[in-house]
MINUPA-74321 format. One line per 8 residues: number of its first residue (from 1); their letters; for each residue z, x, y of N, C-alpha, C, O. Coordinates in steps of 0.2 Angstrom, whole numbers. Example, Ala and Ser with C-alpha at 12.3 -4.5 7.8 and 13.67 -1.06 7.14 Angstrom:
2
1) AS) 39/66/-28/39/62/-22/39/66/-16/42/71/-17 ~ 35/64/-11/36/68/-5/39/64/0/40/67/6
This chain:
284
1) XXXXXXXX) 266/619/237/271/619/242/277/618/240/278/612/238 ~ 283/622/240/289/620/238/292/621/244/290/624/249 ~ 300/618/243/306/616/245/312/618/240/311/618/234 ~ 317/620/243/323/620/241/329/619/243/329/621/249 ~ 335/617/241/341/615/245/347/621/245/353/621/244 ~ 344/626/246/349/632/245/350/634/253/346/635/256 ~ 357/635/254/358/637/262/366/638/262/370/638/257 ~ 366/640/268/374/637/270/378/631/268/375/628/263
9) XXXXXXXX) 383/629/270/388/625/269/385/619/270/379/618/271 ~ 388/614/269/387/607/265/387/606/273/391/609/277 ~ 381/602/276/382/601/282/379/605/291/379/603/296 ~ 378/610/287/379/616/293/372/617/293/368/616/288 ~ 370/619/300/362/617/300/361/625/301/364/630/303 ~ 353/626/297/349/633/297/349/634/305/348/630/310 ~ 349/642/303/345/647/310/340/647/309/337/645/304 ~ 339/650/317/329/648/316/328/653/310/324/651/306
17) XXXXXXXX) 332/662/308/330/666/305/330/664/299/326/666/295 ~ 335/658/297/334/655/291/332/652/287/332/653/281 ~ 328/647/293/322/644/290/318/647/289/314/644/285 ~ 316/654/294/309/659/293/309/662/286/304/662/283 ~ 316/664/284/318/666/276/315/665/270/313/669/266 ~ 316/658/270/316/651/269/309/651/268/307/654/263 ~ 305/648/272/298/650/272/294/656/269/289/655/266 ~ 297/661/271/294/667/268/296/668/260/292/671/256
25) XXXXXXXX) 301/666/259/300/666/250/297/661/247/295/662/241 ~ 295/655/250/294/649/245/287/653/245/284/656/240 ~ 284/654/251/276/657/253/276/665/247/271/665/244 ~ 280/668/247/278/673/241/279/670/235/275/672/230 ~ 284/666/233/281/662/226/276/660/224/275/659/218 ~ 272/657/230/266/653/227/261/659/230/255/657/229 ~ 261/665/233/257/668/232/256/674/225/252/677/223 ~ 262/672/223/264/674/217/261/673/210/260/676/206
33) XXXXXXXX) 260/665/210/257/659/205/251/662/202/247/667/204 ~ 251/660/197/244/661/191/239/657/196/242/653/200 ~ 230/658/196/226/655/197/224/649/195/220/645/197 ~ 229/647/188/224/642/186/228/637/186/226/631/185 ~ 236/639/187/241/636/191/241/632/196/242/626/196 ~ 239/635/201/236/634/208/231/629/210/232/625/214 ~ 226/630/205/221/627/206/222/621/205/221/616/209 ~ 225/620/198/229/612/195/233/610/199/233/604/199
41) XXXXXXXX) 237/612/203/241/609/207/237/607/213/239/601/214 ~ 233/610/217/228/609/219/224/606/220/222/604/226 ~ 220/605/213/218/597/213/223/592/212/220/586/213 ~ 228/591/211/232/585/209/235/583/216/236/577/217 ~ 235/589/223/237/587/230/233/584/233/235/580/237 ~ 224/586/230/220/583/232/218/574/231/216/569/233 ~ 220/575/227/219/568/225/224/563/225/222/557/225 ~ 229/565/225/236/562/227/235/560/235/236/554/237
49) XXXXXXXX) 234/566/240/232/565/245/225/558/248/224/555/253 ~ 222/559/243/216/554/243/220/545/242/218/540/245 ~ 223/547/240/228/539/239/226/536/247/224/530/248 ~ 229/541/253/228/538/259/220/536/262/219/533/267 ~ 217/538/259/211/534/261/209/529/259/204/526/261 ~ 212/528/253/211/522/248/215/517/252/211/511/253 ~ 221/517/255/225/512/257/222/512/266/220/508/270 ~ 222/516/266/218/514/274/210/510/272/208/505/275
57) XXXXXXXX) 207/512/269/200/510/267/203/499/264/201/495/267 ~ 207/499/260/211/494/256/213/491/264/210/486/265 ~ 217/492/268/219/487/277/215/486/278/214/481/281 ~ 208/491/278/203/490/281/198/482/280/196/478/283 ~ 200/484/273/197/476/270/202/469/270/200/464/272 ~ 207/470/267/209/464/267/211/463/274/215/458/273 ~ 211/465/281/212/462/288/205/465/292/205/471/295 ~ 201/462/292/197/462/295/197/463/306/193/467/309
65) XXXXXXXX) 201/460/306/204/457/312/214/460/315/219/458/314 ~ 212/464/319/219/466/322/221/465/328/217/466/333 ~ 229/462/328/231/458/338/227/464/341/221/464/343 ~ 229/468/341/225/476/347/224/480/343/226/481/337 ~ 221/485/346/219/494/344/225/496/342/226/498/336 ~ 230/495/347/238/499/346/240/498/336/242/503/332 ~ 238/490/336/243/489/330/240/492/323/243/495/319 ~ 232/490/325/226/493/321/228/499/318/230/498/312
73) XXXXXXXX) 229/505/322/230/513/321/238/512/320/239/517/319 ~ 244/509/321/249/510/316/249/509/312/251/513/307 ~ 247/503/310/246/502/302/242/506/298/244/507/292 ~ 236/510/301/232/515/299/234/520/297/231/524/292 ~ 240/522/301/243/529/302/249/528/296/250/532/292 ~ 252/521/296/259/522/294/255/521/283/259/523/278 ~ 249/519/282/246/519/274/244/527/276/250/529/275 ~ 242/531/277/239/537/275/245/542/276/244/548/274
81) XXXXXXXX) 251/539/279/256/544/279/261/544/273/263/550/271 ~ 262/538/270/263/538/262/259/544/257/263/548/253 ~ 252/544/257/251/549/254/254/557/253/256/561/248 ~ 253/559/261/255/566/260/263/566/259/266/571/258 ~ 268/558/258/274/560/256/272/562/248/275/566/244 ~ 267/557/247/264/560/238/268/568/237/272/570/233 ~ 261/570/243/260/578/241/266/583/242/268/587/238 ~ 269/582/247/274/585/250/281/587/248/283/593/248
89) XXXXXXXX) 284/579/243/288/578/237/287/580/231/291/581/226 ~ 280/580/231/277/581/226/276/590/223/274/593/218 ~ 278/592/228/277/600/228/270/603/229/269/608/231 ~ 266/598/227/259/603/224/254/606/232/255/604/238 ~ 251/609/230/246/614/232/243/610/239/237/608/238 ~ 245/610/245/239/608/250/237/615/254/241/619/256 ~ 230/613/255/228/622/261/233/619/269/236/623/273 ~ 232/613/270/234/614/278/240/613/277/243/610/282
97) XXXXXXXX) 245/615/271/253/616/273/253/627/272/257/630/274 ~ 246/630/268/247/634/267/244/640/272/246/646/272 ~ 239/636/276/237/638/283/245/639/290/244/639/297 ~ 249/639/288/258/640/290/261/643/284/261/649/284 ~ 262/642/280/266/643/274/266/654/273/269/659/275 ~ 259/651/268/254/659/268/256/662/271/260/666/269 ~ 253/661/278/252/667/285/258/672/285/258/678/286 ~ 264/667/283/272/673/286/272/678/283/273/683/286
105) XXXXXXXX) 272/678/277/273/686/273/268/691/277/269/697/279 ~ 263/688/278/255/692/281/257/697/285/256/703/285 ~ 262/692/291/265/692/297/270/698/298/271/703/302 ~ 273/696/291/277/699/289/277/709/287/281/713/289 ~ 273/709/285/270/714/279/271/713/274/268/718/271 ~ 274/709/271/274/708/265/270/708/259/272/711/254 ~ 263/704/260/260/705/257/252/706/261/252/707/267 ~ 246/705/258/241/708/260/236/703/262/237/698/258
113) XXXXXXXX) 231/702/267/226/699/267/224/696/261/225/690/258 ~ 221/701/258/218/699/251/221/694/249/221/688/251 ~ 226/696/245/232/689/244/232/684/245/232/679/241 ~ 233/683/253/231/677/258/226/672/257/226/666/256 ~ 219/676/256/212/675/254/211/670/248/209/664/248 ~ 214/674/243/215/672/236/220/667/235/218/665/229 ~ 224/665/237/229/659/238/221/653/243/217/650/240 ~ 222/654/248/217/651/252/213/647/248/215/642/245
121) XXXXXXXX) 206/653/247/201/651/243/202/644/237/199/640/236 ~ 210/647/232/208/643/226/210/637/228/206/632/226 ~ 216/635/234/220/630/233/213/625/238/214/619/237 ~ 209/626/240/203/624/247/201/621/240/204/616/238 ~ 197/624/238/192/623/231/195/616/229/193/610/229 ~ 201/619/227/204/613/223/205/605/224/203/601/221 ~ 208/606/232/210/601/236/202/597/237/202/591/236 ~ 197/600/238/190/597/238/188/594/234/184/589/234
129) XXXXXXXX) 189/599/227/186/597/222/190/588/219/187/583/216 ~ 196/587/220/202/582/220/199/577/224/199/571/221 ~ 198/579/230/196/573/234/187/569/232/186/563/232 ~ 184/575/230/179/573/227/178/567/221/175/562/221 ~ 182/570/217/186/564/211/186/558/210/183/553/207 ~ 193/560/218/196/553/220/191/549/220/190/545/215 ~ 186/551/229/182/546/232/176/543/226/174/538/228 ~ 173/546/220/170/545/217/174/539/213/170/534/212
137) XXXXXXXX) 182/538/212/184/532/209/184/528/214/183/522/212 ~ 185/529/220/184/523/226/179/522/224/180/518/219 ~ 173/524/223/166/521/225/164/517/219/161/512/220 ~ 166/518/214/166/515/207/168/509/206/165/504/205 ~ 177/510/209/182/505/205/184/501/213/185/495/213 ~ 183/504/217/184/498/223/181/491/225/183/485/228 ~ 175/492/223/170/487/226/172/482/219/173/476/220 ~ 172/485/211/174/480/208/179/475/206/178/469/204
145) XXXXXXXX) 186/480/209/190/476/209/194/470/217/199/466/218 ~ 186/472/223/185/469/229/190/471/232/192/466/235 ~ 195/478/233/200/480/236/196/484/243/198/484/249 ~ 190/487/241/188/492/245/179/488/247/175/485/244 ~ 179/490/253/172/486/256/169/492/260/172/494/265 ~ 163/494/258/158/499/259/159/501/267/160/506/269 ~ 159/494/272/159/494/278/166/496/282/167/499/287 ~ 173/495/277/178/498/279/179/507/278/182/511/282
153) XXXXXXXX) 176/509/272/175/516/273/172/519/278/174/524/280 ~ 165/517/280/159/519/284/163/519/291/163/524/294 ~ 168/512/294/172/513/299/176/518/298/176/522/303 ~ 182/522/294/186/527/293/180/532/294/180/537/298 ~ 174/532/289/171/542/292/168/540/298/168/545/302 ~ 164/535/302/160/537/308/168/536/314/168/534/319 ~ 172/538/311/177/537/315/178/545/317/180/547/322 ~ 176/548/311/178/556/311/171/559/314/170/565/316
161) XXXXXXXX) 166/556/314/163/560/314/157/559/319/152/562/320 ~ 160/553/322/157/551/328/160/557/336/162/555/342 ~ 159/564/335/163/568/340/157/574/340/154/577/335 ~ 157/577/346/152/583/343/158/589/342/164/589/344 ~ 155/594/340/159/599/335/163/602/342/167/606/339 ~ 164/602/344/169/606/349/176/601/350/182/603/351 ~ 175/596/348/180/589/348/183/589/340/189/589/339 ~ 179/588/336/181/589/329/187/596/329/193/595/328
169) XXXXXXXX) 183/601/330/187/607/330/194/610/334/198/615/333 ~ 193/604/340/199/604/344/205/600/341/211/600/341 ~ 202/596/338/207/588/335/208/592/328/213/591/324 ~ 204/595/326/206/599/318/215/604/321/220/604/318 ~ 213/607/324/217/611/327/224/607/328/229/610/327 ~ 224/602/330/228/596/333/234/594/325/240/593/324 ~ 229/593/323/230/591/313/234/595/311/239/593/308 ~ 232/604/311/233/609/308/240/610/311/245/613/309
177) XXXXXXXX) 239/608/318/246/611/319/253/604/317/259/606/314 ~ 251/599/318/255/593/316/258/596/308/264/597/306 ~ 253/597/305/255/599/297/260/605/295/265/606/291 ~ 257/611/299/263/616/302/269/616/302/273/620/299 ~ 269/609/306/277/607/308/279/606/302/283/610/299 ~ 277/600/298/280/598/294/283/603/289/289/602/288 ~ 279/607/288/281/612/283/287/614/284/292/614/280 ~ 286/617/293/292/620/294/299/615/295/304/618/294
185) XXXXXXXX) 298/611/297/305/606/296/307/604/292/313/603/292 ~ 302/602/287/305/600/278/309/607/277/315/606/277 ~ 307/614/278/312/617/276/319/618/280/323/622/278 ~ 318/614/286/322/618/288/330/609/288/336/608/290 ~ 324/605/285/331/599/281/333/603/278/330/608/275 ~ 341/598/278/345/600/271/345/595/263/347/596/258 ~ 341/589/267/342/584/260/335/582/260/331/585/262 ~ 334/575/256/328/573/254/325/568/258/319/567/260
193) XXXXXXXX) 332/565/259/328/557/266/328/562/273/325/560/277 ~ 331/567/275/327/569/280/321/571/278/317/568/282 ~ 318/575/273/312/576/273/309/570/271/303/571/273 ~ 310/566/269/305/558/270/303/556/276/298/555/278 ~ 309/556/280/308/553/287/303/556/291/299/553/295 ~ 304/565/290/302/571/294/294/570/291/289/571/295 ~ 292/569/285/286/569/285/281/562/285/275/563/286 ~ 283/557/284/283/550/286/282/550/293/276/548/294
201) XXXXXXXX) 285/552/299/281/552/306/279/557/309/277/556/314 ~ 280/563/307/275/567/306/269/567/307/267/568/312 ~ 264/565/301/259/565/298/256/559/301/250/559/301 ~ 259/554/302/259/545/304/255/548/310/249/547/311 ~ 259/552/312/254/555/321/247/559/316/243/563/320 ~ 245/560/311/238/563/311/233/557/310/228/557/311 ~ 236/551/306/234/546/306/235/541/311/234/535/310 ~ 236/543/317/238/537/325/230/539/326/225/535/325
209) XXXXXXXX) 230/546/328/224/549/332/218/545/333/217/543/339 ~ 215/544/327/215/550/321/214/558/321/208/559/321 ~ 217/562/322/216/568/321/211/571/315/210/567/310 ~ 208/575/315/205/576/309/206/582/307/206/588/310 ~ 209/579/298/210/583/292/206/584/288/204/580/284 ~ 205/591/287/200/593/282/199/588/274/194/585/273 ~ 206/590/269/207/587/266/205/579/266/200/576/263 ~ 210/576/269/210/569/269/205/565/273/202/560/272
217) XXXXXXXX) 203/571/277/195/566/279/190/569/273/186/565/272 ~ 190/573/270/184/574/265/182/566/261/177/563/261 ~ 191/565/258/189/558/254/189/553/259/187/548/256 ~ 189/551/265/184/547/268/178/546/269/175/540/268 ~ 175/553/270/169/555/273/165/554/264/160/550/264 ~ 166/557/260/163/558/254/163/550/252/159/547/248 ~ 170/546/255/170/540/251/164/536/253/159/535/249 ~ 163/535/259/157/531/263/151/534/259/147/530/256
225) XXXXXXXX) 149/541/259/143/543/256/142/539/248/138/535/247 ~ 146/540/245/145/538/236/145/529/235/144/526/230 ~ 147/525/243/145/519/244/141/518/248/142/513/252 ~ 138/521/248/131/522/250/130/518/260/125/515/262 ~ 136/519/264/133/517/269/130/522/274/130/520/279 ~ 127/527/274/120/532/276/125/535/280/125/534/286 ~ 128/539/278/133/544/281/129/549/277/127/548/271 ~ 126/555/281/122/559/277/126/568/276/128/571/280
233) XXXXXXXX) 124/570/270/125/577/268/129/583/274/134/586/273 ~ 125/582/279/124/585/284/128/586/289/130/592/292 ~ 130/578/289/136/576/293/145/577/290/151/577/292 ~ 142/578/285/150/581/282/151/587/282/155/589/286 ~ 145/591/278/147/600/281/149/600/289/155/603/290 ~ 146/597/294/147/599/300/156/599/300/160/603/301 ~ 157/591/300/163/589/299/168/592/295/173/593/298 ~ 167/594/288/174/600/285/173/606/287/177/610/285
241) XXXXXXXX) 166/609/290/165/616/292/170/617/299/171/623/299 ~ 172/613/305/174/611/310/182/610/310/187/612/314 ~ 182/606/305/189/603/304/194/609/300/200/609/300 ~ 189/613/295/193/617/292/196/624/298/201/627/298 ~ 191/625/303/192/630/306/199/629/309/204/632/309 ~ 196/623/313/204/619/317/210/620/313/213/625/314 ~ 211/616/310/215/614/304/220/622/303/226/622/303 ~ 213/628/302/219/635/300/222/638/307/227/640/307
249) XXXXXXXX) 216/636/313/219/639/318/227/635/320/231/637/323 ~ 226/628/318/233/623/322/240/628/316/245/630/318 ~ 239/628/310/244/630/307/245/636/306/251/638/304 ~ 240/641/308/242/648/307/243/653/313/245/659/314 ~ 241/648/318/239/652/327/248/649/330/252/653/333 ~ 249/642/330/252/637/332/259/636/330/263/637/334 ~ 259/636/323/268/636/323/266/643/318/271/646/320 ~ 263/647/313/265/653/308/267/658/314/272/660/315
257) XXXXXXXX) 261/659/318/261/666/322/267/663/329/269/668/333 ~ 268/659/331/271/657/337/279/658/334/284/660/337 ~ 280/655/327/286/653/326/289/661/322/295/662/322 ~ 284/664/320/286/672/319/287/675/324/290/680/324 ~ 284/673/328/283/680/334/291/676/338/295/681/339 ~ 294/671/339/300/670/341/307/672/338/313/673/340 ~ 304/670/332/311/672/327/312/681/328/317/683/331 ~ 305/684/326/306/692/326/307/695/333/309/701/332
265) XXXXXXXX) 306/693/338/308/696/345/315/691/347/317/691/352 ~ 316/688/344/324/687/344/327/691/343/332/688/345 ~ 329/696/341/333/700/339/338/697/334/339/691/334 ~ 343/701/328/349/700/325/353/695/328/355/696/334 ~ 354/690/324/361/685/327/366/686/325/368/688/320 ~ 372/684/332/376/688/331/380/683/330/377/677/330 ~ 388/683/327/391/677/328/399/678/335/402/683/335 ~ 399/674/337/403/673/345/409/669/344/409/663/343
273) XXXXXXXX) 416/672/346/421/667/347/423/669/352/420/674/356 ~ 427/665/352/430/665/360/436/665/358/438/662/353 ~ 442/671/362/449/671/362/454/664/362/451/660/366 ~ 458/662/360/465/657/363/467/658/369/472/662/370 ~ 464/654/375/467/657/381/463/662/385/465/666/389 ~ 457/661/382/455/668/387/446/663/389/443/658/386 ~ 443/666/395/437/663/394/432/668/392/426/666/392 ~ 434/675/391/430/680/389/427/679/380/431/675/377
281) XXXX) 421/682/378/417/681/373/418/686/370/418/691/374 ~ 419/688/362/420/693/361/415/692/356/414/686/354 ~ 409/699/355/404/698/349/409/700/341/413/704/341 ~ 407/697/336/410/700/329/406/707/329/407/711/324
């Protein structure tokens, strides 16, 4: 997932047409990418993004005990939102910034399903296979070096997965669209601490929820399994099988097709002064 600072004037903020632009080229760049490109960056988003369950997993253990729920899940939200600034600054490869991203050219005509597919497919894989990784070093290096405690992971996945699938898939949907956003607003800052900030409380709301993210709950969910607290096979497919659907429908239904179908039935912007002394509008 990339960004660029290329726009108008020092100051002057993008049209919506511009941001769509904007979007639509970075999104054919990376649909443009080598496969094996892709994938490398992919797993690197994945695991980078796993950082946030590590430090939610990491509160979990060393505070046992929270004044209320309220404080519990800011704290919760404000450690796993750090990660995805990992990802996000970091440029590399996440699916639920590409379940937005992707879509526009599609929308566009630009480019072809197939294409879409093909981007999808590797960056999924990757991001899984990343998290997979990760959570295998939680389960390893956590408990040795007493940061990570078996019973704080088990609480982050029966957190996700304590819902029946019409709930998962509505909250994935919830996720998908919050990430959406991001995307779309990181492009449409002009500097860097806006997009810190835009994606710091962003994303903090998918960890208030918790919302469930494909991704970021895999390494939850996978973490608890490889520390053996009886989280079973079963319950995970269900969980990223649900989460993954949400997750495309919040970013690709939600802001790609919502925020295309507004820009494109907007019609050409025009630019408008106004005479000296008059209060008539003249178009350029």
């Amino acid at each position: 997932m990339s960004t660029d600072d290329e726009g108008g004037p020092s100051g002057a903020s993008l049209s919506y047409s511009n941001i769509l632009e904007r979007e639509m080229e970075n999104a054919l760049k990376e649909l443009g990418r080598p496969s094996k490109g892709l994938f490398l960056s992919g797993l690197s988003a994945g695991m980078n993004l796993s950082f946030g369950a590590l430090f939610m997993g990491m509160v979990l253990t060393f505070s046992t005990e929270f004044p209320s729920d309220l404080v519990k899940q800011f704290v919760l939200a404000s450690a796993s939102s750090v990660a995805f600034l990992f990802v996000i600054l970091g440029q590399t490869e996440l699916y639920t910034a590409h379940t937005t991203l992707a879509v526009l050219p599609v929308l566009d005509g630009r480019t072809a399903l197939r294409e879409l597919g093909r981007l999808w497919g590797i960056v999924y894989v990757a991001n899984l296979s990343g998290c997979a990784v990760f959570a295998g070093l939680i389960a390893v290096l956590g408990p040795q070096l007493g940061i990570v405690a078996p019973s704080a992971f088990d609480s982050l996945a029966r957190t996700l997965l304590a819902h029946p699938w019409w709930v998962i898939l509505l909250s994935g949907v919830v996720a998908g669209w919050l990430m959406g956003l991001v995307t779309w607003l990181v492009a449409a800052s002009r500097d860097t601490i806006g997009r810190v900030v835009i994606t710091l409380v962003v994303t903090a709301a998918i960890g208030f929820g918790p919302f469930h993210h494909a991704i970021l709950g895999t390494t939850e969910v996978l973490g608890a399994m490889f520390l053996g607290t009886g989280v079973g096979l079963g319950e995970f497919g269900t969980f990223l099988l649900w989460t993954t659907v949400g997750n495309t429908l919040g970013g690709g239904v939600f802001v790609a097709g919502l925020n295309y179908g507004h820009a494109a039935l907007a019609g050409e912007e025009k630019d408008v002064t106004i005479e000296p002394g008059s209060d008539a509008m003249e178009e350029d």
